[in-house]
N, C-alpha and C positions, 0 to 999 in steps of 0.2 A: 492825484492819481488813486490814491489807499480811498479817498472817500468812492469815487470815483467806480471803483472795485465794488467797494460794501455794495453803494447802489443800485448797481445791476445783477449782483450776487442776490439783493434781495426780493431786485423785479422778477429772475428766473427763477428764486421760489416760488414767490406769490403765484406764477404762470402755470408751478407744476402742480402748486395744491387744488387753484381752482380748476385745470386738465384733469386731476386726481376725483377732484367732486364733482364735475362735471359727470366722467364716465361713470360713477359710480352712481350717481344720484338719478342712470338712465334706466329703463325700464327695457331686460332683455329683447330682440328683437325678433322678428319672423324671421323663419329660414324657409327656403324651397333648396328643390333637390329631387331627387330619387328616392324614396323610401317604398321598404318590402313592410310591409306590416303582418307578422306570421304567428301562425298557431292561433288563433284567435274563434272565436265563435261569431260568424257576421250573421248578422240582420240585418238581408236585402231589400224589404220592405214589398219589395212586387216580386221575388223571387225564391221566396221562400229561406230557410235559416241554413247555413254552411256550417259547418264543423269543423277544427280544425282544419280553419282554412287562411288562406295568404291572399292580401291585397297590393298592386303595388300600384304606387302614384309616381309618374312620371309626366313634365310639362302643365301640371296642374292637371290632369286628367287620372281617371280610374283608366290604368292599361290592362289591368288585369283583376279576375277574383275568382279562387275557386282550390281545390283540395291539391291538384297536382300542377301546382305555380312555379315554374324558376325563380330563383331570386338574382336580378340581372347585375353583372358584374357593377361596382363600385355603387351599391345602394345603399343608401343607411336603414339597416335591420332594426325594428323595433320589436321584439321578441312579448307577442301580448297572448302568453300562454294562461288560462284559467280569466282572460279579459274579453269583453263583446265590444264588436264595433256595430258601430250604427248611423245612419245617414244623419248628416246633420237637422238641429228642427227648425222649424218654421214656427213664429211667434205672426198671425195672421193679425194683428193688431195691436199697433203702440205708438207712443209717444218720445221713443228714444232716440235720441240727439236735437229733438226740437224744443223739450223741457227738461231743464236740470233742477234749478228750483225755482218753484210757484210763485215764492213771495220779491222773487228779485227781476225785473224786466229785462236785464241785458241777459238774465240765464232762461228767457222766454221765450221761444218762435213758432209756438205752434200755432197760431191763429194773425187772420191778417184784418183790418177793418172792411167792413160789408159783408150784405149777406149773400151776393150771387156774383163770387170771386169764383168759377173752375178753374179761370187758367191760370191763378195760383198753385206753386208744384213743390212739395214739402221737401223734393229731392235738391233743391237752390239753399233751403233753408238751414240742412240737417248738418250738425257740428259731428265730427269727424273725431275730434275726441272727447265726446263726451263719457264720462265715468262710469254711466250708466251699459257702456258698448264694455268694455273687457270685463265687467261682473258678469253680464251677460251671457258671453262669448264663451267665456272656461268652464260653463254650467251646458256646454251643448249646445244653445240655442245659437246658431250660428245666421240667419238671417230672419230678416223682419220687416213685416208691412208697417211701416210711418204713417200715422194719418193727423193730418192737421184739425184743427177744430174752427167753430167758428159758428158763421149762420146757416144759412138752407142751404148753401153751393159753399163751401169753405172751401175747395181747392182739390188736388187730387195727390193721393196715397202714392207713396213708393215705396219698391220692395229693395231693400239692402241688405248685402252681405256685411254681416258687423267685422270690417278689416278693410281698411283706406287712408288715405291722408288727405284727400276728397273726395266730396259724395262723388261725382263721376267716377271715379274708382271702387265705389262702394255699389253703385247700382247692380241690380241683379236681374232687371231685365223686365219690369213691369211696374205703369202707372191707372190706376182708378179715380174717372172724377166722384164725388164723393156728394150725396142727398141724406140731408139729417131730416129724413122725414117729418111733416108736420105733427107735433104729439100732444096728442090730447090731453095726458095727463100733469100733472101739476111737475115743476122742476125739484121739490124737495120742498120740507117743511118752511122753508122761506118765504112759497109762493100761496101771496096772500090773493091773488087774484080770485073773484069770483066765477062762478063757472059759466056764466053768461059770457064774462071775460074770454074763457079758456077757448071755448066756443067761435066768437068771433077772433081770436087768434090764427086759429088753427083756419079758417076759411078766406084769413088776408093771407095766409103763408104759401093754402094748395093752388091759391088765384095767382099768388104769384110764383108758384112753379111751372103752374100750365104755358102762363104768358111766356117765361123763359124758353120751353118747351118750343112750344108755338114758334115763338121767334128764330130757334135754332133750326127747326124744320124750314123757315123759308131760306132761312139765310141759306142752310145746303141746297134747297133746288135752283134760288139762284147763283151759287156757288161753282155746281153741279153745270148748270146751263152756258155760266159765260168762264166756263175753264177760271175762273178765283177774280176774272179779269173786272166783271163788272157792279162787285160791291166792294164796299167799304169795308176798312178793317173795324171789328169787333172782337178785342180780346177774349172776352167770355163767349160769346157765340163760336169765334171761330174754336175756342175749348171744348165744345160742345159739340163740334162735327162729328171726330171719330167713333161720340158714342152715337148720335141719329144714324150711322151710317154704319154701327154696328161693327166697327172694329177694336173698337175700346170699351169697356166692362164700367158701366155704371153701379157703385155700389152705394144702396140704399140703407142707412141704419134706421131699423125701427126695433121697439121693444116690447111695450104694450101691444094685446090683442087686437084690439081694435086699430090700432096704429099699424099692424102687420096685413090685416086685412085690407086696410085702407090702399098700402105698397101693394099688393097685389093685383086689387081692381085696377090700381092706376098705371101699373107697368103694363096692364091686358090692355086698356083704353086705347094708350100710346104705342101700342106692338111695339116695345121696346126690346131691341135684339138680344141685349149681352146684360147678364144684370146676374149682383152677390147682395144679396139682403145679407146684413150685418146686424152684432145685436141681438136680435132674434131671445129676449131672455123666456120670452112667454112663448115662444116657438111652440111648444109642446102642447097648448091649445089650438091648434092648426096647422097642426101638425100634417095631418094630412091634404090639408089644402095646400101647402108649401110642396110639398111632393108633386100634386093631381100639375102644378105649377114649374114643376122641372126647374128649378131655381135655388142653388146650392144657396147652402149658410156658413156663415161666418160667425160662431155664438161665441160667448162669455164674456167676462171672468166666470168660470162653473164654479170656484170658492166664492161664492155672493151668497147673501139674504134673498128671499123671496122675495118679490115685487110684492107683496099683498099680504096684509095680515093674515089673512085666514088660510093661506098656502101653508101646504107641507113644508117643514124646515130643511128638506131636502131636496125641493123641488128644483132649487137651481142647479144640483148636483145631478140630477136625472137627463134636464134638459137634452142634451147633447144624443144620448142613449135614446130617447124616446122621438128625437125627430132619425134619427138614425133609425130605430126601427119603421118608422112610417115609410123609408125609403129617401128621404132627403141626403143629398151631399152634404157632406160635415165637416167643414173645421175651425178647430178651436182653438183662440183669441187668451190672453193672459189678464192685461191690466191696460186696454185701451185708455184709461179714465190717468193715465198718465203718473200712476204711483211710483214709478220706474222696478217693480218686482218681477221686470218682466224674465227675471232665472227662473222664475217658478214655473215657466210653461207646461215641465215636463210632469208636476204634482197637480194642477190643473186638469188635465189628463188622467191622472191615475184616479182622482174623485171620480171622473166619469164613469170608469170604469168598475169603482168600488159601487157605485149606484147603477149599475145596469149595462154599461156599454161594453162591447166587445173589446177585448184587448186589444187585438189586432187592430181592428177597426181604429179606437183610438191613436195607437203608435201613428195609422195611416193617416188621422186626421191634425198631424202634428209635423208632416213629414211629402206622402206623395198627392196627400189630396189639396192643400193649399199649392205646391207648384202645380200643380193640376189646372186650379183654379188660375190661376197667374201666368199660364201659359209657360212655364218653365219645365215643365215635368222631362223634358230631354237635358235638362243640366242637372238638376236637384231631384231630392227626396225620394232616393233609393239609390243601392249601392249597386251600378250594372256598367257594364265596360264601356269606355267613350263617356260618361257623363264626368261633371266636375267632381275631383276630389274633396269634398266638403264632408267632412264627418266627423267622427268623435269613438275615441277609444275611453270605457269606461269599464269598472271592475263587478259590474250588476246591472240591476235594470232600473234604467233612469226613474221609473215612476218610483223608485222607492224615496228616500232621502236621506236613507244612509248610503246610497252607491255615490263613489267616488268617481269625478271626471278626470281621466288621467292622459288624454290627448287629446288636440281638436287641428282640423286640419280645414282651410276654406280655400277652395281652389289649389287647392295642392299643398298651401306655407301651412307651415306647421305653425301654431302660435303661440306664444310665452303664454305658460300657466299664471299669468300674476293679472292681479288686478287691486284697486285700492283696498279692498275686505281682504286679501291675502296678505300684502305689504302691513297691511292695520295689525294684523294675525300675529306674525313673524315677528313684528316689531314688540308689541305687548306680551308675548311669549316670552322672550328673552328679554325683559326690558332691565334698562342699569337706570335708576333710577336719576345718576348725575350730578346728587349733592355729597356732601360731606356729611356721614355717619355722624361723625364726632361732635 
């Protein structure tokens, strides 16, 4: 009986340490609620700048914004006097939750085998908790376009809010199939190919997008004619309907000049309805072709090298700024190339700005002009009654990198400040070293 005793005396420890390490070793969790957010300086993004003004989120929605707000009985007040709020941003291109690290394949999903995969959809693929989403996430950047990689048609882009426990929870309400334009120019110091090579590459690539093209156009008129009844299923083709038929946004990455120009002849050729050229880093040579073209951009990284030796060493930093002035739509992208630094969005931005772009303009091209582009602009990227509570209370202005991010709310939940760089932070700060001095 006495052993008997010990035994289970030692099983309901053992149960209460690991209950004990369990909770503790959890990562605090979202809350929703009511909250008044008051005293604050908001930036509305489409309505200009409030003053000592009061937000309040109620059912995930902005209920209210403006200087003389009630604060409705049983809210939790968060008192952001001498603090700005600002709509959450938009990161218009990345690689986050489809690649964690490079060199290991089970931590790889961005790319699938072939070259003319559309109805591949990055939004099945994207990991939910990847590391990369709360570094993210506490830095403002609260949603983000996913883009898969691959060959000529690698799949199509979704837009997610970083906070889910699946992507179908994570969605934010828009997919783009996705053309890596045919590029004339070489892939990097590695490509040894000749240019006769480059040449005839680039003319098996545009022959076989026409053909895809081509084929997607019959397949909608007979689609169209026998109500879906009298052809055959084709995955990719049938991928390809919404954009022939122009309810879905074909986005085109090209980079090089001549490769920019080339998207442009070809999207004219094909009356292609809905289309976001992406990339765009030499934009600002055609710049006003892109404009005369009514066909917004999706540029960056604006912290990049000049595509070309003999460019200004700040030519990438203008980019943005100078298709802006020609009159193109603009917004701007982090680290597509899958580096996961995609917290820097908001400093990305601010170059622009330090090389020529409007400030404003910027803020907008981070915020209301990508939901613009995505067709979200009624839930995101500006602070106005009835849209989603998605924003961020911070103590300065984001482009700087001393301002500190001191709340973030997506769809109304408030979300724990923490992520693996803060836990790292906290830990080595206070670190006990755990051996014996002696």
């Amino acid at each position: 009986m006495r052993k008997n005793i010990q035994l289970l005396t030692g099983i309901a420890l053992s149960v209460l340490i690991i209950i004990v390490f369990r909770a503790e070793a959890q990562n605090p969790k979202a809350k929703t609620g009511t909250f008044a957010l008051t005293n604050a300086t908001i930036e509305t993004v489409t309505k200009g700048t409030i003053t000592n003004g009061t937000i309040i989120i109620r059912n995930g929605k902005i209920e209210a914004v403006g200087t003389n707000v009630a604060v409705p009985p049983g809210a939790e007040t968060i008192n952001c006097n001498g603090l700005k709020i600002y709509p959450g941003m938009i990161d218009s291109g990345t690689k986050i939750g489809l690649l964690e690290i490079g060199q290991i394949p089970q931590a790889t999903d961005e790319s699938e085998k072939g070259d003319v995969i559309p109805q591949m959809k990055a939004l099945t693929a994207i990991n939910p908790n990847a590391t990369a989403i709360p570094i993210t996430r506490v830095s403002g950047v609260t949603t983000t376009l996913v883009v898969p990689d691959g060959g000529l048609l690698p799949g199509q882009s979704a837009l997610v809010n970083l906070f889910g426990y699946v992507p179908d929870q994570m969605y934010a309400g828009f997919e783009g199939v996705l053309i890596n334009f045919p590029n004339t120019g070489r892939r990097g110091f590695f490509d040894r190919r000749t240019d006769d090579e480059i040449k005839k590459g680039v003319e098996k690539a545009l022959k076989q997008l026409n053909d895809v093209w081509d084929k997607a156009l019959q397949y909608h008129k007979i689609d169209s004619a026998t109500g879906g009844k009298g052809v055959k299923y084709y995955p990719e083709l049938q991928a390809m309907l919404p954009v022939v038929r122009g309810q879905q946004s074909l986005m085109i990455e090209a980079n090089a000049q001549k490769d920019i120009e080339a998207a442009l002849k070809w999207v004219k050729e094909k009356k292609v309805k809905k289309v976001i050229l992406t990339g765009v880093s030499e934009g600002w040579r055609v710049a006003s072709e892109i404009a005369k073209a009514n066909i917004p951009v999706i540029t960056g990284p604006v912290i990049a090298i000049p595509n070309r030796d003999y460019d200004r060493y700040d030519q990438a930093y203008a980019n943005a700024g100078l298709l802006k002035k020609a009159g193109v739509k603009v917004a701007i992208r982090s680290q597509e190339d899958g580096n996961g630094n995609y917290r820097n969005l908001p400093y990305h931005a601010g170059f622009a700005v330090a090389y020529g772009m409007d400030k404003s303009e910027a803020l907008r091209s981070i915020t209301i002009v990508p939901a613009e582009l995505f067709g979200v602009a009624d839930k995101l990227g500006s602070i106005e009654v009835g849209k989603n509570a998605t924003l961020f209370v911070s103590d300065g202005d984001p482009f700087e990198t001393k301002t500190q991010i001191k709340h973030v709310f997506i769809d109304g939940w408030q979300m724990p400040m923490v992520s693996r760089q803060t836990l790292l932070y906290d830990e080595f700060l206070k670190r006990d070293p755990g051996v014996n001095k002696n």
